[in-house]
mmCIF file of the N, C-alpha and C atoms, coordinates in Angstrom:
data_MODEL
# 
_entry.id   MODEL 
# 
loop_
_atom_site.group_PDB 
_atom_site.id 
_atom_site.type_symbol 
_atom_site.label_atom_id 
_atom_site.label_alt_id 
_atom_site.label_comp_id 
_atom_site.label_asym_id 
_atom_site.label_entity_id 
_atom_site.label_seq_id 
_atom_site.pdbx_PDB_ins_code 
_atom_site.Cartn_x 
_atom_site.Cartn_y 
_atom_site.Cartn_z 
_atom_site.occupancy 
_atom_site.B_iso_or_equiv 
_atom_site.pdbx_formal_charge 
_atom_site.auth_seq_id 
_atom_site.auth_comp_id 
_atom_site.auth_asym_id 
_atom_site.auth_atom_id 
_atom_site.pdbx_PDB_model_num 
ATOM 1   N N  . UNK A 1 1  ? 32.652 -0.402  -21.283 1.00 0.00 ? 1  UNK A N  1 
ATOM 2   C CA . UNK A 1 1  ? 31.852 0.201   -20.227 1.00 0.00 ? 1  UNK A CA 1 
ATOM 3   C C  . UNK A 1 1  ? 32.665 1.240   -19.459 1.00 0.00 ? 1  UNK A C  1 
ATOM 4   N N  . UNK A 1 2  ? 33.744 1.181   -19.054 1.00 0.00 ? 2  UNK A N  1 
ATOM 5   C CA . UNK A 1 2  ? 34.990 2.002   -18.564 1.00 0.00 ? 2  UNK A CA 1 
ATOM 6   C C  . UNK A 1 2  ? 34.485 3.426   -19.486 1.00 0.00 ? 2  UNK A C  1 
ATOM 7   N N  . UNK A 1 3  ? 35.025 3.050   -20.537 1.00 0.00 ? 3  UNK A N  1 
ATOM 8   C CA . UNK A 1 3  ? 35.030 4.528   -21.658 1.00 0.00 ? 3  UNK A CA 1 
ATOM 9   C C  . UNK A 1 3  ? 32.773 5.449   -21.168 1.00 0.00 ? 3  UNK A C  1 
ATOM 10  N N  . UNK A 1 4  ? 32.355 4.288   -21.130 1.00 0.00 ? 4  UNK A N  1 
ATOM 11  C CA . UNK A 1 4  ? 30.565 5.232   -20.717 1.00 0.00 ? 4  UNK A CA 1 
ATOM 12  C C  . UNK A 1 4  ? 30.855 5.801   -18.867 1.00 0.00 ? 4  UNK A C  1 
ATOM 13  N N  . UNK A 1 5  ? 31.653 5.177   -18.228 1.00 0.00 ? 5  UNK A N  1 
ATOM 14  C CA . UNK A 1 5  ? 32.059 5.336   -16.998 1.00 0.00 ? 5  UNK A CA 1 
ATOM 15  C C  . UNK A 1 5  ? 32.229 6.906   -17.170 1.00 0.00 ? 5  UNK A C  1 
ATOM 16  N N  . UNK A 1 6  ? 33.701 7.367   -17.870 1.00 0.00 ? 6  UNK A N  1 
ATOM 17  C CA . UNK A 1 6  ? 34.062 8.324   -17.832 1.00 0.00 ? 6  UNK A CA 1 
ATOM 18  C C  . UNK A 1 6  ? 32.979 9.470   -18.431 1.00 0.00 ? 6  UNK A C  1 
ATOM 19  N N  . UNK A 1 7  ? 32.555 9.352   -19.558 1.00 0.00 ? 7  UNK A N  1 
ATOM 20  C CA . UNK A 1 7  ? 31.348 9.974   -20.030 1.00 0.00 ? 7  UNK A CA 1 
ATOM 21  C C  . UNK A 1 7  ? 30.232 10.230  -19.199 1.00 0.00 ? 7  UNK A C  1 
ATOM 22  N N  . UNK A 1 8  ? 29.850 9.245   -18.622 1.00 0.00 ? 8  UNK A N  1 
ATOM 23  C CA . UNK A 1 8  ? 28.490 9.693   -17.334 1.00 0.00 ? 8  UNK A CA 1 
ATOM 24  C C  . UNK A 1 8  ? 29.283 10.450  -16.865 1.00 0.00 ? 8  UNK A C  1 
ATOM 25  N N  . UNK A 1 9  ? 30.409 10.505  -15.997 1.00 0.00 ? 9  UNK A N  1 
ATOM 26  C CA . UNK A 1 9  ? 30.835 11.404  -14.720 1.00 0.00 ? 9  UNK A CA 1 
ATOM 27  C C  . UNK A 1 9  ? 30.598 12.923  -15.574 1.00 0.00 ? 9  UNK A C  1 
ATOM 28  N N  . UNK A 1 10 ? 31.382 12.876  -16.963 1.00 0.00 ? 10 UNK A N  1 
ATOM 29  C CA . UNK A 1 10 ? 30.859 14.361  -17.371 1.00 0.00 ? 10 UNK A CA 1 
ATOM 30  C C  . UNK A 1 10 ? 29.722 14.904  -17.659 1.00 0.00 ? 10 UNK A C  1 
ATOM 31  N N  . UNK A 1 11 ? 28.767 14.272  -17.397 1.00 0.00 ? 11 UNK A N  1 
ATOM 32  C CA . UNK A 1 11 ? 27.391 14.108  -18.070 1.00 0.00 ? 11 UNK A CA 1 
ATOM 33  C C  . UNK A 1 11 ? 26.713 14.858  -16.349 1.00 0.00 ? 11 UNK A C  1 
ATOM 34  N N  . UNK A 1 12 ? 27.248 14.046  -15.692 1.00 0.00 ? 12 UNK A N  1 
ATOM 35  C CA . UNK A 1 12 ? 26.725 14.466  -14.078 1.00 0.00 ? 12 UNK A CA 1 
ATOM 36  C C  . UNK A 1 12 ? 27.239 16.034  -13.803 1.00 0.00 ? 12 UNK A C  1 
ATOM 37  N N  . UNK A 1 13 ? 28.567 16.015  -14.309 1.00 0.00 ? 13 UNK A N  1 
ATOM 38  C CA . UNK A 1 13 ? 29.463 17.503  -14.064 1.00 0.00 ? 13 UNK A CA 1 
ATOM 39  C C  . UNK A 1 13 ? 28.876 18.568  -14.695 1.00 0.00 ? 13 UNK A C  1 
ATOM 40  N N  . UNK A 1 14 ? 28.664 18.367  -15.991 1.00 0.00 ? 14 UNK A N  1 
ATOM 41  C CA . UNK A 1 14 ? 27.142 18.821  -16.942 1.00 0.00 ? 14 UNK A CA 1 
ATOM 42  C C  . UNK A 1 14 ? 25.979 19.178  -15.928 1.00 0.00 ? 14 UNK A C  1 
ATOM 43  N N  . UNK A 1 15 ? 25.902 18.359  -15.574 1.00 0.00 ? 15 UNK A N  1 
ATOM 44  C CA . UNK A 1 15 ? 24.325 18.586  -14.791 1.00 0.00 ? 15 UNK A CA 1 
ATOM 45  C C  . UNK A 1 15 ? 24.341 20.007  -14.049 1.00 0.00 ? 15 UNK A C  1 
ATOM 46  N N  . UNK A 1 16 ? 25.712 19.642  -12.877 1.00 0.00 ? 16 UNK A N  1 
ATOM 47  C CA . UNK A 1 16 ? 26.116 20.798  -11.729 1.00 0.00 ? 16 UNK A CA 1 
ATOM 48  C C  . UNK A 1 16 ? 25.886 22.241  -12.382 1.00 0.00 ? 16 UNK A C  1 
ATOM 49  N N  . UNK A 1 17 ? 26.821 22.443  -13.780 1.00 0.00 ? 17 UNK A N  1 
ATOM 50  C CA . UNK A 1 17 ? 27.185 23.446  -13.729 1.00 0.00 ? 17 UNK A CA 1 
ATOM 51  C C  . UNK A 1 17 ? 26.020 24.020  -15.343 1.00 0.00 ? 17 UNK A C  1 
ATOM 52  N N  . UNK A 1 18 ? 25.412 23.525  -15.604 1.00 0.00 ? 18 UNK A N  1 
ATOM 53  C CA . UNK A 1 18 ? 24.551 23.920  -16.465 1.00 0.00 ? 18 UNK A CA 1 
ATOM 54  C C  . UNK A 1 18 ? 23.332 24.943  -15.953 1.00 0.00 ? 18 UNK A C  1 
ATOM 55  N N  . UNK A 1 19 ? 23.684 25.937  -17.125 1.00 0.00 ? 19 UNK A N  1 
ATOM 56  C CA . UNK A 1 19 ? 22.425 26.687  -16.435 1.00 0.00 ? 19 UNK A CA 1 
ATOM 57  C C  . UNK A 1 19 ? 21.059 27.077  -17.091 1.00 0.00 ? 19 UNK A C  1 
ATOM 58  N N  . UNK A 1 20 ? 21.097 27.018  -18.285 1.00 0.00 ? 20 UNK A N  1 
ATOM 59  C CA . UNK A 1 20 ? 20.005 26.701  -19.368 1.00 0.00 ? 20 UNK A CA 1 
ATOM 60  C C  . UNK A 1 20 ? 19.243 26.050  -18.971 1.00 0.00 ? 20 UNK A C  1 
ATOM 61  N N  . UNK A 1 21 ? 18.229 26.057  -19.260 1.00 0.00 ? 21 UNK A N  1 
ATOM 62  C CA . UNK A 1 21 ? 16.963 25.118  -18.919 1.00 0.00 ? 21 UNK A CA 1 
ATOM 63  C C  . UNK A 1 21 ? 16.969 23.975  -19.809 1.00 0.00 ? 21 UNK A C  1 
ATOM 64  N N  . UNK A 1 22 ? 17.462 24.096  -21.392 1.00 0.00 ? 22 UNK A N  1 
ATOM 65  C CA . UNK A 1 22 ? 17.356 23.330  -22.473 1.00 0.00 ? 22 UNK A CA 1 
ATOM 66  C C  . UNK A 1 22 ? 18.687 22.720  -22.062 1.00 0.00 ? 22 UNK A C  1 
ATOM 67  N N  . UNK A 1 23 ? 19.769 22.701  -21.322 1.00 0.00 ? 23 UNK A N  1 
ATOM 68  C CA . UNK A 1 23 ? 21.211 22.161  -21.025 1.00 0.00 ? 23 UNK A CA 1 
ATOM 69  C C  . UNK A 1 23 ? 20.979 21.127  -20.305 1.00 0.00 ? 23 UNK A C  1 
ATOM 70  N N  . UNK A 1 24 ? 20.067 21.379  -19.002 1.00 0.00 ? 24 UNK A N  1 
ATOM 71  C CA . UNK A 1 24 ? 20.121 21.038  -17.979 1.00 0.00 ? 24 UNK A CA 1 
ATOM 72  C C  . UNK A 1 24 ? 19.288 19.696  -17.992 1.00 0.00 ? 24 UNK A C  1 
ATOM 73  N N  . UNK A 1 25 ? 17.796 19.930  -19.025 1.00 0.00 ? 25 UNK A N  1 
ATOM 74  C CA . UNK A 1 25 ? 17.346 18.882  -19.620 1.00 0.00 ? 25 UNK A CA 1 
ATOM 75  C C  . UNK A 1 25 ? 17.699 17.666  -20.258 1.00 0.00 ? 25 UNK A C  1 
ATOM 76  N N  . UNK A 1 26 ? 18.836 18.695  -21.327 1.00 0.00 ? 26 UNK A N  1 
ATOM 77  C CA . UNK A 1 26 ? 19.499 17.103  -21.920 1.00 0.00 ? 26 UNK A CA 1 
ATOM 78  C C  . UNK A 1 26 ? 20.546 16.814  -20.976 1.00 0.00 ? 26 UNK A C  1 
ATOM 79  N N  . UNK A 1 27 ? 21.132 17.189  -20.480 1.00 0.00 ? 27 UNK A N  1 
ATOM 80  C CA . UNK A 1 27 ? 22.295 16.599  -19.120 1.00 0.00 ? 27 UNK A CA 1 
ATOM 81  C C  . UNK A 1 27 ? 21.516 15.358  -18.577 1.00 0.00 ? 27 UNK A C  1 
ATOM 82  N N  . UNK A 1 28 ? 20.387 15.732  -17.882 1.00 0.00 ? 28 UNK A N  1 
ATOM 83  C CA . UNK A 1 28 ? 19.463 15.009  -17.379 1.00 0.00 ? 28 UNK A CA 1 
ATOM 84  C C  . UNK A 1 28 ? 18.761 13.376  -18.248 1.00 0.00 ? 28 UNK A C  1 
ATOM 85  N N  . UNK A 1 29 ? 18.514 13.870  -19.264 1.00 0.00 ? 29 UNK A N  1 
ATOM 86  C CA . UNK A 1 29 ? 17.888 12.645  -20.330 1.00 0.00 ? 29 UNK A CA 1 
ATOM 87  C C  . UNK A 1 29 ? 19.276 11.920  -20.443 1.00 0.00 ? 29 UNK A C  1 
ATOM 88  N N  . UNK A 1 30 ? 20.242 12.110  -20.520 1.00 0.00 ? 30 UNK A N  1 
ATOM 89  C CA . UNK A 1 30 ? 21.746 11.685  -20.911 1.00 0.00 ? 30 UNK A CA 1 
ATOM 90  C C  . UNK A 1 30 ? 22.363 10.940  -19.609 1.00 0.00 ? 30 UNK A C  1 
ATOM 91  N N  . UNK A 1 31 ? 21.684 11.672  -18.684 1.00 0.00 ? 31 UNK A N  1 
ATOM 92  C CA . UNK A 1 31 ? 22.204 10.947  -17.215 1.00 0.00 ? 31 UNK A CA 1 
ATOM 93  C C  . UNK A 1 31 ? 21.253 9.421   -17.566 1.00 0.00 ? 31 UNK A C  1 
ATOM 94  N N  . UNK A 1 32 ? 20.130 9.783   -17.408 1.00 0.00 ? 32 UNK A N  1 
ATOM 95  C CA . UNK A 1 32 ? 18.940 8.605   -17.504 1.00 0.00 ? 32 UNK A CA 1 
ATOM 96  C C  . UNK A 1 32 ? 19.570 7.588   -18.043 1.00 0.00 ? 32 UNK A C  1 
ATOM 97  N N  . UNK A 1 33 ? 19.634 7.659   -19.681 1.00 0.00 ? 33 UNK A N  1 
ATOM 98  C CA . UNK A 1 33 ? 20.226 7.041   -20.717 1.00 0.00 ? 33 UNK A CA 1 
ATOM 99  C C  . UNK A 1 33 ? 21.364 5.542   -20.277 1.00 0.00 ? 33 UNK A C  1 
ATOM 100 N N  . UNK A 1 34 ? 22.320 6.388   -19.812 1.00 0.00 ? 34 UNK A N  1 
ATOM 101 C CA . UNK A 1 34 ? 23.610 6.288   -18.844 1.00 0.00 ? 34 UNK A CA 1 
ATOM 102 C C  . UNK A 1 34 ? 23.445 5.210   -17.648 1.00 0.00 ? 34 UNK A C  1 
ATOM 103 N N  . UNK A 1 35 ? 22.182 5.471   -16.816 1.00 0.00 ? 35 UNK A N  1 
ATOM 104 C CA . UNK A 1 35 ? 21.597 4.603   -15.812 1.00 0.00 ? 35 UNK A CA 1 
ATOM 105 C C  . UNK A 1 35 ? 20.958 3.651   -16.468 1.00 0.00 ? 35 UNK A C  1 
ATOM 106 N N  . UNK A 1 36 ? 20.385 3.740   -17.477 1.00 0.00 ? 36 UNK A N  1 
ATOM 107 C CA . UNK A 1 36 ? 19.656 2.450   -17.886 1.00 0.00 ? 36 UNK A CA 1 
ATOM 108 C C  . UNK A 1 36 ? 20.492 1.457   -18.813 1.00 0.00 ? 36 UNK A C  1 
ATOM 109 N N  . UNK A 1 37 ? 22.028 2.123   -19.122 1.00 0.00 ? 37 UNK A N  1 
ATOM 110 C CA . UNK A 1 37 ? 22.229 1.429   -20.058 1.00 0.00 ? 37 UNK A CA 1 
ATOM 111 C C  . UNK A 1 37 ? 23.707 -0.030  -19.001 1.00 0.00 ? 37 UNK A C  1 
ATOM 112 N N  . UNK A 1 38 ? 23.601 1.295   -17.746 1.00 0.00 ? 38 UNK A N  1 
ATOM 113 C CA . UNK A 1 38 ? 24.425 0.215   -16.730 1.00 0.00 ? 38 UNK A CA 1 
ATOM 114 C C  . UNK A 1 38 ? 23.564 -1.027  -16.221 1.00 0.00 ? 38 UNK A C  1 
ATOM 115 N N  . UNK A 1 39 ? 22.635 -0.211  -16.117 1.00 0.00 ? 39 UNK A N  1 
ATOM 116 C CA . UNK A 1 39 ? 21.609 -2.124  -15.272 1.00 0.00 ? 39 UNK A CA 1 
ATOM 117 C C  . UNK A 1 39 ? 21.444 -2.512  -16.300 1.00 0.00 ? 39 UNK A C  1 
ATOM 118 N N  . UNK A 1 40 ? 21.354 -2.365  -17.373 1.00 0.00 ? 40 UNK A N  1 
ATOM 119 C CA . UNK A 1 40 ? 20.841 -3.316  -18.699 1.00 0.00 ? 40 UNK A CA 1 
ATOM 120 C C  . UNK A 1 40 ? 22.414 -4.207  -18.683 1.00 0.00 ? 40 UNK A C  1 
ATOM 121 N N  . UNK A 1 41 ? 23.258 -3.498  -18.493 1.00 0.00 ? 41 UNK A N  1 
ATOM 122 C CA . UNK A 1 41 ? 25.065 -4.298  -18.760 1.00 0.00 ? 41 UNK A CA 1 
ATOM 123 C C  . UNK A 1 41 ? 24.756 -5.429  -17.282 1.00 0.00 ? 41 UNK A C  1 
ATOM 124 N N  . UNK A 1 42 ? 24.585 -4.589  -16.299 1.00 0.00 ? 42 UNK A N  1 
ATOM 125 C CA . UNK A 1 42 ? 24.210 -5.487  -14.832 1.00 0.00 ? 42 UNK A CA 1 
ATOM 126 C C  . UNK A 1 42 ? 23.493 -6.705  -14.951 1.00 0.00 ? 42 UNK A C  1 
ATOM 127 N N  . UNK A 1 43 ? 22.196 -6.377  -15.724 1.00 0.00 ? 43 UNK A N  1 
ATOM 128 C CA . UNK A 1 43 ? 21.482 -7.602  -15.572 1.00 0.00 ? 43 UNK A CA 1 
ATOM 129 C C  . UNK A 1 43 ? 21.812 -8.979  -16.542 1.00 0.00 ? 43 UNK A C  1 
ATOM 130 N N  . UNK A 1 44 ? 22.324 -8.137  -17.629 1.00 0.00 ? 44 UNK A N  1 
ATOM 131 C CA . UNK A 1 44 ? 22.528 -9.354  -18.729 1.00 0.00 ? 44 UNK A CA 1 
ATOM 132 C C  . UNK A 1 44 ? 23.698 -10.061 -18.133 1.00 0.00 ? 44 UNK A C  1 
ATOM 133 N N  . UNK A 1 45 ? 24.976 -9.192  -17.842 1.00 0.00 ? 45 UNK A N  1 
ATOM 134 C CA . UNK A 1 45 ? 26.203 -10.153 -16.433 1.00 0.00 ? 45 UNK A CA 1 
ATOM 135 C C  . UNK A 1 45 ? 25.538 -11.067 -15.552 1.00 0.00 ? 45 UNK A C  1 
ATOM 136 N N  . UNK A 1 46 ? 24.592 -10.448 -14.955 1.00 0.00 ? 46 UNK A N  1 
ATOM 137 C CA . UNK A 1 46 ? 24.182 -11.824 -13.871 1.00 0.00 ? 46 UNK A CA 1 
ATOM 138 C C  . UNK A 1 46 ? 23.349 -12.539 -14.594 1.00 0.00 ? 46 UNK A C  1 
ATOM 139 N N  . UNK A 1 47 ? 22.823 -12.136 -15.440 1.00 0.00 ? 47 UNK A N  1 
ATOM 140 C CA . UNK A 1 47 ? 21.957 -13.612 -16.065 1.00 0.00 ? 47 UNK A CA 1 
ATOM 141 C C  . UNK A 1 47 ? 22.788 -14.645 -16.955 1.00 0.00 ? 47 UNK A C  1 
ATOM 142 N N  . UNK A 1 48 ? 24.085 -14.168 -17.334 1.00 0.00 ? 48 UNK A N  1 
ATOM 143 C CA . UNK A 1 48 ? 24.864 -15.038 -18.111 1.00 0.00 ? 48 UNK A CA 1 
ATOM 144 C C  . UNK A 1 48 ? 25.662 -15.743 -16.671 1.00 0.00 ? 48 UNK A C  1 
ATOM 145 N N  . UNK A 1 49 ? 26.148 -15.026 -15.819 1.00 0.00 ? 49 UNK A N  1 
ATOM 146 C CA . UNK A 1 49 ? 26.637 -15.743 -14.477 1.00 0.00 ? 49 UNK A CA 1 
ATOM 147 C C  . UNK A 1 49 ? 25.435 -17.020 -13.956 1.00 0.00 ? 49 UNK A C  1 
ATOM 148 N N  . UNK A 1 50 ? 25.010 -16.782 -14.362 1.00 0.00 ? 50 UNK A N  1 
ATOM 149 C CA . UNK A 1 50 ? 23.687 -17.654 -13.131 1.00 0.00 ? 50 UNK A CA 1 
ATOM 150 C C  . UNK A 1 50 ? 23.606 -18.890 -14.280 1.00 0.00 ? 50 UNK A C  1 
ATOM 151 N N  . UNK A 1 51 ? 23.214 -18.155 -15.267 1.00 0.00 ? 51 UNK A N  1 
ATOM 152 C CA . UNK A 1 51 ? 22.935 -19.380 -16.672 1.00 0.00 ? 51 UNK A CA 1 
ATOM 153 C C  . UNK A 1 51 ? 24.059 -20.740 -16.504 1.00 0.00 ? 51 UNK A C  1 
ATOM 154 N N  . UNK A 1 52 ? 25.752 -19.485 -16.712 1.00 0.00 ? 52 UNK A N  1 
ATOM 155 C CA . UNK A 1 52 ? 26.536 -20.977 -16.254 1.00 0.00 ? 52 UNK A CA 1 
ATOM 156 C C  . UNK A 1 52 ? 27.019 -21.153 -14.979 1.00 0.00 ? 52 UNK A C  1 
ATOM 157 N N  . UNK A 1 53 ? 26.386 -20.700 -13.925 1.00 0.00 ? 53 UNK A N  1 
ATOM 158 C CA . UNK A 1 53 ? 26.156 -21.420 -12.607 1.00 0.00 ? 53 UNK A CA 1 
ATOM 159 C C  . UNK A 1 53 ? 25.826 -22.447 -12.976 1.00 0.00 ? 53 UNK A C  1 
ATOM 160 N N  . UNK A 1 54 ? 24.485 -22.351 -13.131 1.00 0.00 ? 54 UNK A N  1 
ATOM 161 C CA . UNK A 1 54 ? 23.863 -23.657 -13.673 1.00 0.00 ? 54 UNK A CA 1 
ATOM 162 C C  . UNK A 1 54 ? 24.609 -25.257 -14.268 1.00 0.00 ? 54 UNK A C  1 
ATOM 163 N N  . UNK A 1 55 ? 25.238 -24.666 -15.379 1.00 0.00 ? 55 UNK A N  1 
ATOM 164 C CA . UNK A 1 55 ? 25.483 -25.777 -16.379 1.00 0.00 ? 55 UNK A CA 1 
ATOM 165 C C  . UNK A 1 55 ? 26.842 -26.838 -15.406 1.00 0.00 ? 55 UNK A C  1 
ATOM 166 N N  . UNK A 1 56 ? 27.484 -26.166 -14.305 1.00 0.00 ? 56 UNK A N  1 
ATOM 167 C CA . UNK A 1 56 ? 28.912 -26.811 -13.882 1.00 0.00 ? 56 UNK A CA 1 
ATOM 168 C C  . UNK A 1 56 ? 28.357 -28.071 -12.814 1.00 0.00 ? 56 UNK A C  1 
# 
């Protein structure tokens, strides 16, 4: 996740300095991507945290 860390930040830096319309788009879909793929890491962490909450 570290290594997608560094990749989003360029993906965002992308965003700033893009000036294409077709650049700026995929910067954008790539940012998205990026956000959904952290809460998807987020949620499955706390649902495995909680799961063995549970079991102790």
């Amino acid at each position: 996740m570290g290594i997608l860390g560094v990749i989003f930040l360029f993906v965002v830096l992308g965003q700033l300095v893009a000036k294409e319309p077709a650049m700026v788009t995929a910067f954008t879909v790539a940012g998205w991507l990026f956000w959904v793929v952290f809460v998807a890491e987020f949620l499955l962490r706390a649902y495995i945290a909680g799961f063995r909450a549970g079991e102790a």
